[in-house]
Each structure stands twice: as structure tokens, then as C-alpha cells.
C-alpha positions in Angstrom: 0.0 0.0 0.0 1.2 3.5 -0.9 2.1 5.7 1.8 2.2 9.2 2.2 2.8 12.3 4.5 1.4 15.6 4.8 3.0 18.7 7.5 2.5 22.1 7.8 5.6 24.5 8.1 6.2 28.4 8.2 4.0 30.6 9.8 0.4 29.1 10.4 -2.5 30.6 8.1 -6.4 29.5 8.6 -7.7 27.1 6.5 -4.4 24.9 6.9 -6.6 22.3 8.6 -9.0 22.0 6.2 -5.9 21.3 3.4 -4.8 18.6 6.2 -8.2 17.3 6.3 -8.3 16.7 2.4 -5.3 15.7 1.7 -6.1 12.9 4.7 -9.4 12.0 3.2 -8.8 11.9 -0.4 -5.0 9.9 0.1 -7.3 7.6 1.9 -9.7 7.2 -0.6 -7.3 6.6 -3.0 -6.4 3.2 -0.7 -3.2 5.3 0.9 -1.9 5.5 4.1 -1.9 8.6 5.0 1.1 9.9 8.0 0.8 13.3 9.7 4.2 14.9 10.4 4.0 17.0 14.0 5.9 20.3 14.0 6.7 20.8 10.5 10.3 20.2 9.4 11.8 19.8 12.8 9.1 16.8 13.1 10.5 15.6 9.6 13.7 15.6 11.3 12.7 13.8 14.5 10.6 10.8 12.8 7.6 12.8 14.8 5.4 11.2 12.9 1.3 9.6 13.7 -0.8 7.9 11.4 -4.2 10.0 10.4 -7.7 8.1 9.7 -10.9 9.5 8.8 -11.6 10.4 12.6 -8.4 11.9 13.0 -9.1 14.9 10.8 -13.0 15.4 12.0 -13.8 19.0 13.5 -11.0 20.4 12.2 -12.5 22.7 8.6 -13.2 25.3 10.7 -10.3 25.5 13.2 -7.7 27.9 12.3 -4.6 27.3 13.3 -2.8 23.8 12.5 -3.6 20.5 14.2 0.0 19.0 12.9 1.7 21.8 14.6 4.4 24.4 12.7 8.0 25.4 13.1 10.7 27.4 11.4 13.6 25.2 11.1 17.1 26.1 10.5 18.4 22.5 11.5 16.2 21.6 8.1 18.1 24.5 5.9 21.4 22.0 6.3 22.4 19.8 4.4 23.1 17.1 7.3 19.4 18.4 8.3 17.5 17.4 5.3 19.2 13.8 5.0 18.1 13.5 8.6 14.8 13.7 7.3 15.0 11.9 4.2 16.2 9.1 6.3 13.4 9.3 8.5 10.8 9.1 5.5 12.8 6.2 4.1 12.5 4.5 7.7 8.6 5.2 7.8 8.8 3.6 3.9 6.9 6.9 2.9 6.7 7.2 -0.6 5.7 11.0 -1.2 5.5 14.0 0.7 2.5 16.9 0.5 4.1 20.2 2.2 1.6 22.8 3.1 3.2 26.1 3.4 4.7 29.4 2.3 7.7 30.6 0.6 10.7 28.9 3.0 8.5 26.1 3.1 8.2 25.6 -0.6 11.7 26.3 -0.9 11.9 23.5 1.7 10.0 21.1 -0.5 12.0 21.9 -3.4 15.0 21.0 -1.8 13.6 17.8 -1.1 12.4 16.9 -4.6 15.6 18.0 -6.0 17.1 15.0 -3.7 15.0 12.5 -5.2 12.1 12.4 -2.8 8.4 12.9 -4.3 7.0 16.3 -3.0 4.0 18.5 -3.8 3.3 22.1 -2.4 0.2 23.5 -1.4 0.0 27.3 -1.4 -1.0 28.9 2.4 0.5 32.2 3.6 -1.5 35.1 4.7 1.3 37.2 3.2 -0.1 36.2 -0.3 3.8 36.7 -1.8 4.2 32.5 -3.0 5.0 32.8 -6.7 2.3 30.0 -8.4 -0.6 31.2 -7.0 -3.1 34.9 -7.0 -3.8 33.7 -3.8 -2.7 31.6 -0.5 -5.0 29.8 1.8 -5.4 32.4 5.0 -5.2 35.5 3.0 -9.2 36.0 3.0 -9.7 35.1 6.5 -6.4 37.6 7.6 -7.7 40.3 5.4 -11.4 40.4 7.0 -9.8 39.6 10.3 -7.6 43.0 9.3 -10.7 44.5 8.3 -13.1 44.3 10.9 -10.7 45.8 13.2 -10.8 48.9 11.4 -13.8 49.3 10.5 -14.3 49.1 14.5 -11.2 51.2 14.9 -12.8 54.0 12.4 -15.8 54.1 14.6 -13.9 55.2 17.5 -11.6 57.3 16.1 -14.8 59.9 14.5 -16.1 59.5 17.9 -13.2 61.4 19.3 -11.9 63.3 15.7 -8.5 61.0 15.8 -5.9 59.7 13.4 -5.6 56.6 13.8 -2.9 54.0 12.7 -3.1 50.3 11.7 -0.4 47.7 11.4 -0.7 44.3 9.5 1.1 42.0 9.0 3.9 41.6 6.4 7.4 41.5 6.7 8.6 41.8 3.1 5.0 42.0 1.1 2.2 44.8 1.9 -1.0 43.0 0.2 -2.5 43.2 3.5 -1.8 46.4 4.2 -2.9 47.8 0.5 -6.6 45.4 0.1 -7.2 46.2 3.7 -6.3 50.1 3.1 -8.4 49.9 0.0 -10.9 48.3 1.4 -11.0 49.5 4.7 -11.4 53.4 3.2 -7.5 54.4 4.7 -6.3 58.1 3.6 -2.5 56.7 3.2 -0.9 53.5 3.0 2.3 52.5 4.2 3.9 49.7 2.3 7.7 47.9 2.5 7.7 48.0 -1.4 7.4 52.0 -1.9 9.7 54.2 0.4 7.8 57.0 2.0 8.2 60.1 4.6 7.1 61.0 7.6 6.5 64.3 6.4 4.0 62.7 3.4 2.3 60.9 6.2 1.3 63.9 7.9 0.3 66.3 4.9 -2.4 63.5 4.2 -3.1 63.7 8.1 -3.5 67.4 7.9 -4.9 67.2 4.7 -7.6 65.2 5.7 -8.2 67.2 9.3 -8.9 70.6 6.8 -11.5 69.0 4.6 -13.5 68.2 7.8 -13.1 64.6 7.7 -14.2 62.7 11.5 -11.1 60.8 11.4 -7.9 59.8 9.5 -6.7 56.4 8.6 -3.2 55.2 8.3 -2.7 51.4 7.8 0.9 50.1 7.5 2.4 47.0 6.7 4.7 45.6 9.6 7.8 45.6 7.5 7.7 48.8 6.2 10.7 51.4 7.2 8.1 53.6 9.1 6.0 51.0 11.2 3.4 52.1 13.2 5.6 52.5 16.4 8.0 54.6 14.1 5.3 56.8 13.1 3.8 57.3 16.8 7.2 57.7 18.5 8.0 60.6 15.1 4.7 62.2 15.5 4.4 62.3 19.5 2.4 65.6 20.4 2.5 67.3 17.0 -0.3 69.5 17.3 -0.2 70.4 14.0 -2.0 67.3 12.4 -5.0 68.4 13.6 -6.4 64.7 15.0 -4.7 63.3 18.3 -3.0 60.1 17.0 -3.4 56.8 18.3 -1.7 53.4 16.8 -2.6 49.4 17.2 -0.9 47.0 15.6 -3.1 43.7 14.8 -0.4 41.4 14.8 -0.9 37.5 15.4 -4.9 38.6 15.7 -4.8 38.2 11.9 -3.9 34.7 12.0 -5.9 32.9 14.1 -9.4 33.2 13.2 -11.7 30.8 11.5 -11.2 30.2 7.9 -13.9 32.0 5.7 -16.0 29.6 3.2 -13.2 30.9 0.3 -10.4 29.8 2.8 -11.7 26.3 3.5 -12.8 25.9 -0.5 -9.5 27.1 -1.7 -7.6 24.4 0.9 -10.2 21.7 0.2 -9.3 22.3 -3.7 -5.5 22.4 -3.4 -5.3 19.8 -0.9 -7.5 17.3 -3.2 -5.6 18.4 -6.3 -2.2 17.5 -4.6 -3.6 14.2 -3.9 -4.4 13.7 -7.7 -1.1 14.7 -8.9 0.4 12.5 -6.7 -1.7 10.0 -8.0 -0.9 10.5 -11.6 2.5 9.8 -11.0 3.3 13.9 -10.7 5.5 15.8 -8.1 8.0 18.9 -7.8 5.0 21.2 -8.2 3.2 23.7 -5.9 -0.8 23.8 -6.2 -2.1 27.2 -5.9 -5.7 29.4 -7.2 -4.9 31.0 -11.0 -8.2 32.7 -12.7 -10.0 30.8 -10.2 -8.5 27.4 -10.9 -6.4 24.8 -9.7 -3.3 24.9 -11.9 0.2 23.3 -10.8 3.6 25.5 -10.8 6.9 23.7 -11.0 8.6 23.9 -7.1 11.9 25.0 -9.0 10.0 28.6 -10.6 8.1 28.9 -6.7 11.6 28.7 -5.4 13.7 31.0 -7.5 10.6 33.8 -7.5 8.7 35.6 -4.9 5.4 37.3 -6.5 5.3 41.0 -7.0 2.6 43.1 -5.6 0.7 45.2 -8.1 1.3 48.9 -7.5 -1.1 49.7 -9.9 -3.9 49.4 -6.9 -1.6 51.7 -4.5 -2.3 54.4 -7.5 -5.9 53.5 -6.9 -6.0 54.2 -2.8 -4.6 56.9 -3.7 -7.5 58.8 -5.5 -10.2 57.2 -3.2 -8.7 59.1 -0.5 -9.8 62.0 -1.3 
């Protein structure tokens, strides 16, 4: 009987369960075994392994979070790391892998195939910056996670004529921060892709204060040169904004909520599809959404690219600020 394993790695995203889940039921239904790694590459590298049933992966579509666990693993980025692991699956007799994760992790996987070992990716990041894919499971549920706060943040801020600052996440890749500025109605956004000034920050502040506006919104990307604590510490008790200033920065919030119906869909879809490409004899490839399909990407163009975000739509914000 063919066996194989599925593990979640990188930083979790909701809807990972419900990739898990399939992945579980449909190797199963193909007349697999199907092993659940615990903790993501360190796991690998330990032989932390447990067999999943049917039972095993009940409950879990609408949990966010990962039931397998996650890590970041530098042991894994060795070379005396990864043939750790590759002994472990040879131990377990594991004939294929299924790594559900972002950009290290799919860099991870292609490290693996290039040893010899049968892997295929499945997209999940709430970053949304995996080549292969116009978007990773998590990203919708992050983004109205992101969203609601501001739109409850807005509220409070017109109550008491404040400016008010939000931080997402994103360390090298502002799509949060620009579809939940967008979205959200924010007067300026902060992104790590487009350098900015302090000084441009506060002539849309100002700018919005003198057209009577109840508030003004600033929502930044964590890893932009002028984060949110940046910007309050720069602006403390500059009365010439206009608004009082506040910050919050949303954080881990943003991760750990329930997976929306497109979140569980989109894992349910990949998480199938990378059971049928294992099937038909296929592997190196990451599974990700493209005009609303499920298309496969080579692991070796997911490795050597990270996706660029479209500043077109900054142009956009932009005008609606008005």
C-alpha cells in the first residue's frame, strides 16, 4: 500500500486544517496511508510522525490554526538536516510528501524533490507573496480579520476626531496592508515596497483634518521602514496634524481566526488536487488558485521567484482618498 505524509511549516494561516483534512481524506480514498508529520520540518527531522484516519481529521475545517503543529527550522536548511529527514521518510517507507506552506517552506520542498524524494506544495501564507498562486489559503480570512478591526477602529476614532494608525502583518510584502487600506477606506498607506516620509504621512493627516473629515486612517504594513511605532514615537504631540494620533498594531490577531468559506474551499481544492497529482505519477509542483482554478507550478520557478505586488492598486488608494 502507498504511503504518504502531509506537515504544515512556516507561519500558520487558517484554513491549513482543512488542506490537512483533504489531503487525509482523499489519500485515503485513493487506498493510501496517509502519516501526519508533527511540528513541521523539525518533526520531519525527528521521525515525529502519527498515522491520520478519517476520525483523526474530524472537527477540524473550521479551526484555524494547524492541528499537525508548525516550526521554522534552520536545522532543516542544512544539508546534514534534510538527510536527517530523508532518512526518517525512508524508515517510515513513505513514498511521497505533501508540504503545506509558504515561501521557506516551498523552498523546503523543493529541496527535497531535488534530492529525489516525491513532494508537492500547497499554497497557504497570509502574506499572499508564493509565486504559483493569485492567492494563499489564509489570506481571506487575515484580510477580514484585518478589516473588521478597522472598521471598528474607524468608529472610535470619528467618535473622538482622531488619526488613527493600523499595522498588518507583512514583513517583506504589503497586500494586507494595501486590500485592507483599499478596502478599509484608509487616507494613506504605508507599504515595504514604496519608500515614503514622515513628512508625506502627515500632509495627508493634515490634509484630511482641513477638509473636515471625522477621522484619518493610516494602515501600514509591519515591515515597512516607518512602522506604526515609528510613526507614533516621530509624530508624538505634534499638534499640527490636527487629529490626536493613536496606533494598534493587529499582529498575530490576523492569524488565528476561523477560515472563511473561500479559505476552506480554496484548501479543500488544493489539498485534493495534490492528492491527484500524486496520483498521476506527478510531483516537484506547488498547487495554488490561477483565474480561479487549480493549476500546478513547478517547485523549481516557486523557489527561484517571490510574486510581485501590483502597485497599480496603491495608485488607486490613492485617488479614493480623497
Amino acid at each position: 500500500m502507498k504511503k504518504i505524509a502531509v506537515l504544515t511549516s512556516g507561519g500558520d494561516a487558517p484554513g491549513m486544517n482543512a488542506a490537512i483534512r483533504a489531503v487525509t481524506r482523499c489519500g485515503i480514498a485513493a487506498g493510501w496511508k496517509v502519516i501526519g508529520v508533527n511540528h513541521g520540518y523539525t518533526g520531519l527531522i525527528n521521525g515525529d510522525f502519527r498515522l491520520l484516519g478519517p476520525r483523526d481529521v474530524s472537527g477540524i475545517i473550521q479551526a484555524g490554526g494547524t492541528m499537525l503543529g508548525s516550526s521554522r527550522s534552520l536545522e532543516f536548511e542544512t544539508e546534514a538536516g534534510r538527510q536527517q529527514a530523508l532518512s526518517k521518510l525512508k524508515d517510515q517507507e513513505i513514498d511521497a510528501l505533501v508540504v503545506i506552506g509558504g515561501n521557506g517552506s516551498q523552498i523546503g520542498a523543493h529541496l527535497l524533490h531535488q534530492a529525489g524524494f516525491p513532494v508537492v506544495g500547497v499554497a497557504s501564507t497570509i502574506d499572499n507573496d508564493l509565486y504559483g498562486t493569485d492567492q494563499s489559503i489564509g489570506v481571506d480570512t487575515a484580510l477580514n480579520i484585518a478589516l473588521e478591526a478597522i472598521d471598528r477602529l474607524k468608529v472610535t476614532a470619528s467618535s473622538h476626531q482622531r488619526a488613527h494608525i493600523v499595522e498588518v502583518m507583512g514583513r517583506h510584502q504589503g497586500y494586507l496592508a494595501l486590500m485592507a487600506g483599499i478596502a478599509g477606506g484608509a487616507e494613506y498607506v504605508v507599504l515595504p515596497e514604496i519608500g515614503t516620509s514622515p513628512e508625506h504621512i502627515a500632509e495627508a493627516i493634515k490634509t484630511s483634518y482641513h477638509r473636515g473629515k471625522s477621522h484619518c486612517l493610516i494602515v501600514v504594513a509591519e515591515g515597512a521602514h516607518w512602522n506604526a511605532q515609528k510613526l507614533l514615537h516621530h509624530f508624538n504631540n505634534n499638534t499640527e496634524l490636527g487629529f490626536s494620533l493613536r496606533a494598534t498594531i493587529l499582529g498575530h490577531v490576523q492569524r488565528g481566526g476561523a477560515p472563511t468559506a473561500f479559505d476552506r474551499l480554496l484548501a479543500t481544492r488544493t489539498g485534493a488536487a495534490a492528492v491527484t497529482e500524486l496520483e498521476n505519477g506527478q510531483a516537484g509542483l506547488l498547487l495554488g488558485l490561477s483565474c480561479g482554478e487549480i493549476k500546478a507550478t513547478p517547485l523549481e520557478a516557486v523557489a527561484g521567484n517571490r510574486k510581485q505586488l501590483d502597485l497599480s492598486l496603491l495608485e488607486i488608494a490613492a485617488k479614493l482618498a480623497g
